[in-house]
MIFI-508188 format. One record per residue (C-alpha): x, y, z; residue number from 0. Coordinates in steps of 0.02 Angstrom, whole numbers, plus 50000, padded with zeros to 5 digits. Example, Ala and Ser with C-alpha at 12.3 -4.5 7.8 and 13.67 -1.06 7.14 Angstrom:
REM residues 2
((50615,49775,50390),0)
((50684,49947,50357),1)
***
This chain:
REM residues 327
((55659,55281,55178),0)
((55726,55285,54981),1)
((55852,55151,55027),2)
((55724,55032,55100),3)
((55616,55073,54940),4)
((55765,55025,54835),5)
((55768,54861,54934),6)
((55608,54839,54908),7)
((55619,54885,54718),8)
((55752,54744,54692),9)
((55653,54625,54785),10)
((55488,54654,54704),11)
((55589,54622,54532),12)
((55689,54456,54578),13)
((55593,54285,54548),14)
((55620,54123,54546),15)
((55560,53974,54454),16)
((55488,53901,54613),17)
((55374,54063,54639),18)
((55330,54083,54443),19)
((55258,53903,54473),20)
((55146,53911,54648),21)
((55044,54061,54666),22)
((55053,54052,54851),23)
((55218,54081,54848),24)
((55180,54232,54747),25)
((55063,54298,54851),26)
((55191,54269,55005),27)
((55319,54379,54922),28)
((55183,54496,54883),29)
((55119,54522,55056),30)
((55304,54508,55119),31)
((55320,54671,55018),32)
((55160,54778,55041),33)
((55220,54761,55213),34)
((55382,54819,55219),35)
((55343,54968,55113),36)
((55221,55003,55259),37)
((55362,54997,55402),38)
((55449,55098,55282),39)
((55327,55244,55260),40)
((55254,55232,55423),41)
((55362,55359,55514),42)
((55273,55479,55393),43)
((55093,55427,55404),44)
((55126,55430,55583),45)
((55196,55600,55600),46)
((55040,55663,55489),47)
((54913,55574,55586),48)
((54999,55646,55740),49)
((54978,55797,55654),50)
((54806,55792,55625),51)
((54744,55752,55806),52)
((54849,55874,55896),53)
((54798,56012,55783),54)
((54627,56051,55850),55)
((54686,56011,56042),56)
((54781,56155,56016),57)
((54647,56269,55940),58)
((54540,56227,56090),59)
((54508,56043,56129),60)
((54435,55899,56048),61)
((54242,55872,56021),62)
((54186,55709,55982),63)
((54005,55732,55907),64)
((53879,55610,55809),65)
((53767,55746,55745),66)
((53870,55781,55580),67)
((53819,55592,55551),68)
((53652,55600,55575),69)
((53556,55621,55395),70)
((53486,55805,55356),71)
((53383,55810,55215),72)
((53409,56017,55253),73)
((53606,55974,55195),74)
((53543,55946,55016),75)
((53448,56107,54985),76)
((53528,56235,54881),77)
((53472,56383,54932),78)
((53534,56365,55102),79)
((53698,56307,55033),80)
((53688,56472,54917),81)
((53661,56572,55061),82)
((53812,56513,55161),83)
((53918,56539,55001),84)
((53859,56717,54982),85)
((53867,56750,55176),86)
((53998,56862,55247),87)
((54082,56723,55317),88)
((54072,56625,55161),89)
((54136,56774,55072),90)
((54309,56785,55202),91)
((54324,56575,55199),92)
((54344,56584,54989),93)
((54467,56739,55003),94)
((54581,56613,55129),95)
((54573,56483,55038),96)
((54627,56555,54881),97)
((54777,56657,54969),98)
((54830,56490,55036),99)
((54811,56399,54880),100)
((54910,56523,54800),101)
((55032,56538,54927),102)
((55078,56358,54916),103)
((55047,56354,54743),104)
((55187,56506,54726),105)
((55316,56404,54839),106)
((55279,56249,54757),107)
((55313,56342,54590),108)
((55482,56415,54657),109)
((55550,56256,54732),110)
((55498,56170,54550),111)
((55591,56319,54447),112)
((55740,56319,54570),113)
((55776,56129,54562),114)
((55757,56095,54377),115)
((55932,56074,54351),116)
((55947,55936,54481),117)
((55756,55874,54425),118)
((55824,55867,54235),119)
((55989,55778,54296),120)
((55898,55618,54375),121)
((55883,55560,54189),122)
((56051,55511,54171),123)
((56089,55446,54332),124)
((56078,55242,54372),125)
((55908,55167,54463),126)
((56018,55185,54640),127)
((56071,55340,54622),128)
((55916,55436,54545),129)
((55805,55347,54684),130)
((55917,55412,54839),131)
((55923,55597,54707),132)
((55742,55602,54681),133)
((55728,55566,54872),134)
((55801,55707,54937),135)
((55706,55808,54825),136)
((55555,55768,54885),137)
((55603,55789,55061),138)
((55678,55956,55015),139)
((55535,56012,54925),140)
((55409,55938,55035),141)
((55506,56037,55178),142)
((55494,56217,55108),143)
((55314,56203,55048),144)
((55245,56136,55236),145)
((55371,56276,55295),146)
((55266,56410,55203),147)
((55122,56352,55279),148)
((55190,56418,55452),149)
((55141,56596,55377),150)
((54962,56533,55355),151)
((54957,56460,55526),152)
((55039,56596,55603),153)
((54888,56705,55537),154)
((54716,56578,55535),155)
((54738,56485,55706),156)
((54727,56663,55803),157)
((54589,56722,55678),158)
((54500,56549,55731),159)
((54518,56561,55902),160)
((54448,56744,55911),161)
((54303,56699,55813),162)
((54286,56554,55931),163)
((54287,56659,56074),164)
((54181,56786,55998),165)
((54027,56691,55957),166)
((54004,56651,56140),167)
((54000,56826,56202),168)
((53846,56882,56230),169)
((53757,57023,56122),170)
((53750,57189,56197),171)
((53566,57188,56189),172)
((53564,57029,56271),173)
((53677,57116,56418),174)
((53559,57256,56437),175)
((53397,57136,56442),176)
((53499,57027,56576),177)
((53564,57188,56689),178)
((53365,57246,56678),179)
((53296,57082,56770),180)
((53433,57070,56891),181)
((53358,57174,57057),182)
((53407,57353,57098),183)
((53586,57390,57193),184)
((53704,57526,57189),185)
((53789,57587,57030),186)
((53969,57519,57069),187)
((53918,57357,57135),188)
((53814,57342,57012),189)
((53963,57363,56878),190)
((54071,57234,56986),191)
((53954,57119,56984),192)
((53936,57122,56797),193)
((54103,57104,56744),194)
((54105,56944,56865),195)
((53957,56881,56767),196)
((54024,56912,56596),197)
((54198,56832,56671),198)
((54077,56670,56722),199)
((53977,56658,56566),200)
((54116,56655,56446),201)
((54189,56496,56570),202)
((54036,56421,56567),203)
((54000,56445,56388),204)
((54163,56388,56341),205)
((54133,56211,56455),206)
((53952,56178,56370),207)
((54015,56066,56252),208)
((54120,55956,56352),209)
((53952,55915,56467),210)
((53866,55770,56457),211)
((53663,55809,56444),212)
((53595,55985,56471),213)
((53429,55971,56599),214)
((53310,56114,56541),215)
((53160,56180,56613),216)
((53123,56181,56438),217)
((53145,56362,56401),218)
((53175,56450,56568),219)
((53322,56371,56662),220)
((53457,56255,56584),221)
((53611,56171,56676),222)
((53727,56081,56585),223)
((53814,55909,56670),224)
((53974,55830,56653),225)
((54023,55651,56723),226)
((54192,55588,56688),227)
((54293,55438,56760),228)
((54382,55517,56928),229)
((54225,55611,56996),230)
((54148,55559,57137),231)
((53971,55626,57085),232)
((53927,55738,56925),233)
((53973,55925,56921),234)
((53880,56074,56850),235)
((53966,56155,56707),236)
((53850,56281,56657),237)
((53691,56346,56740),238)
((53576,56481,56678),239)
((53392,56561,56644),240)
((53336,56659,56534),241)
((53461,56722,56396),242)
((53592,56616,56478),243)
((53483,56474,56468),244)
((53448,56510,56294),245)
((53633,56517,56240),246)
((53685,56357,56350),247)
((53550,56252,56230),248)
((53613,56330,56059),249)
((53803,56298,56096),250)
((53743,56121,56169),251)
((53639,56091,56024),252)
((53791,56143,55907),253)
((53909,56026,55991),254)
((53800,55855,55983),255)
((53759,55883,56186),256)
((53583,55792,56225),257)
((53446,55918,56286),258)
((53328,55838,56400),259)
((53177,55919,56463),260)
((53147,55875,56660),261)
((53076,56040,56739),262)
((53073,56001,56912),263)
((53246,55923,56907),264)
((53306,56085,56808),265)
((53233,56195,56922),266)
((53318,56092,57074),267)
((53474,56084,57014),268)
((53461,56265,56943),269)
((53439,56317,57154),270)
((53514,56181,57258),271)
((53678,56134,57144),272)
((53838,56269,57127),273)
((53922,56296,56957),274)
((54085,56193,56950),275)
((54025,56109,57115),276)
((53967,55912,57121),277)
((53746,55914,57136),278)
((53693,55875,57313),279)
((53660,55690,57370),280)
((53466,55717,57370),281)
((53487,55730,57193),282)
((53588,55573,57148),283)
((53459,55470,57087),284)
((53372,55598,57009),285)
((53542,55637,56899),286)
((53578,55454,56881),287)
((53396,55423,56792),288)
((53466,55566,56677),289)
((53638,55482,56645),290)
((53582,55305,56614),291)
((53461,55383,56456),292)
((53632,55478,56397),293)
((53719,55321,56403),294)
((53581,55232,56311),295)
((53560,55392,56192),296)
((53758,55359,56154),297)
((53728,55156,56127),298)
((53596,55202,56011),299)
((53704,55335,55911),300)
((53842,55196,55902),301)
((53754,55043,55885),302)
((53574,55086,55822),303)
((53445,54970,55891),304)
((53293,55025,55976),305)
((53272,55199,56025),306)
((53253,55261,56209),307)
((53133,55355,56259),308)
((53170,55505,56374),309)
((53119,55479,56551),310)
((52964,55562,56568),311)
((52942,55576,56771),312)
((53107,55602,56869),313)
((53086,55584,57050),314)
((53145,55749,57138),315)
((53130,55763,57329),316)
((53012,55866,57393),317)
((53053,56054,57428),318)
((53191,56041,57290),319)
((53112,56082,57154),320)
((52990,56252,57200),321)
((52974,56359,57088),322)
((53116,56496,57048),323)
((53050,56665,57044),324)
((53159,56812,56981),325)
((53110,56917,57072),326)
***
């Protein structure tokens, strides 16, 4: 990379008399340039790029959202940015980011004090030879400080994904009022059945904001969809009432998922369709009613226009769509 810079150095600072006369030709040699000193820094802005997308895949997946975009006059008031700041969690982010700010500040420091001598000597070297010196101290120095970073990753990405994890557990109290509405059954089987639940919530919880459109009843049920290219008819993600159904609109709501109030359709699809299962046939054109306002909502988000309305009556077959009693 320094000995393409040097090329383009010693390019940049050649003319001729034809180019000192047209301006074109200027501008030729100038574009000639900018591009070449792209090729030659691109293997970097590449690797960071790469860098940037495949570091939240890792942490969990990527979430591709709108809502950030959408204006919140709520952003600009201070004392909701004053609580945040004083918040417990506002409190831990400031103490990491000035122990990695001085972490890298420290290394940075170090790798400064420790190559003075060679720093000092690029004064008395030629153009050539200080470009190719000054070169490898970058790289060297660039090296060590990303390098300390692997302490602060090695730390924050596991603290990240608990606290992930953790805010889609449910509350104990939450637990409690769940186990109290489910109907009476032995003590053991009981417990079993429990720990399968908690097992299914966290899946579903964690699948929320990959779903296309959550159908809710509007408070009692919720059932989050998902259609992607490869299925032969849309799945169920999450399903839930109550508390469930509670949590599945929060976490949808916090991910950018649309919410769309159909209560017979909820309750049908709450009954008749199976978590990670495709919905039943009878309920195709019901769904697809649902999925061509998502698409439109999506248009809309992208392209602005004229707003659609919700669907207000969704057909559901007879039978499907009873009432749900817990009983």
């Amino acid at each position: 990379m320094m000995q393409r810079t040097v090329a383009i150095m010693k390019r940049g600072l050649s003319f001729d008399g034809q180019i000192l006369r047209d301006p074109r030709l200027m501008l030729a040699r100038f574009s000639d340039i900018s591009i070449d000193a792209l090729i030659s820094f691109g293997p970097l802005l590449l690797a960071l790029v790469v860098a940037a997308l495949a570091s939240p895949f890792f942490l969990g997946s990527w979430n591709f959202s709108t809502k950030v975009l959408v204006p919140d006059i709520m952003r600009l008031n201070p004392l909701k940015g004053l609580t945040r700041i004083v918040s417990w969690s506002g409190v831990l982010e400031l103490v990491k980011s000035v122990a990695k700010a001085s972490l890298i500040g420290a290394v940075a420091v170090w790798v400064l004090w420790a190559e003075r001598g060679e720093i000092l000597a690029l004064l008395g070297q030629s153009v050539d030879a200080g470009l190719m010196s000054a070169g490898r101290l970058v790289n060297y120095s660039f090296l060590v400080i990303v390098l300390s970073m692997v302490i602060i990753v090695a730390i924050d990405a596991p603290f990240q994904l608990w606290q992930y994890y953790d805010k889609l557990k449910m509350t104990k109290e939450e637990v409690k009022r769940e186990n109290k509405e489910m109907e009476g059954s032995p003590e053991v089987k009981g417990r079993i059945r429990s720990l399968q639940r908690e097992a299914v919530r966290k899946r579903m919880m964690s699948a929320v904001p990959q779903a296309d459109v959550v159908v809710t009843n509007p408070t009692h049920f919720a059932v989050a969809l998902a259609y992607k290219n490869g299925m032969g008819a849309p799945k169920v993600v999450a399903k839930g009432m109550g508390e469930i159904a509670r949590k599945i609109r929060s976490i949808a709501a916090e991910h950018g998922v649309p919410l769309l109030e159909a209560p017979p359709l909820a309750r049908a699809l709450y009954r008749h369709a199976e978590l990670d299962k495709e919905i039943p046939s009878s309920l195709y054109a019901a769904v697809a009613e649902v999925l061509a306002y998502v698409y439109q909502l999506a248009q809309w988000r992208r392209q602005g226009g004229n707003y659609p309305f919700p669907p207000r009556h969704i057909p559901v077959p007879a039978g499907l769509a009873a009432e749900v009693v817990d009983g």
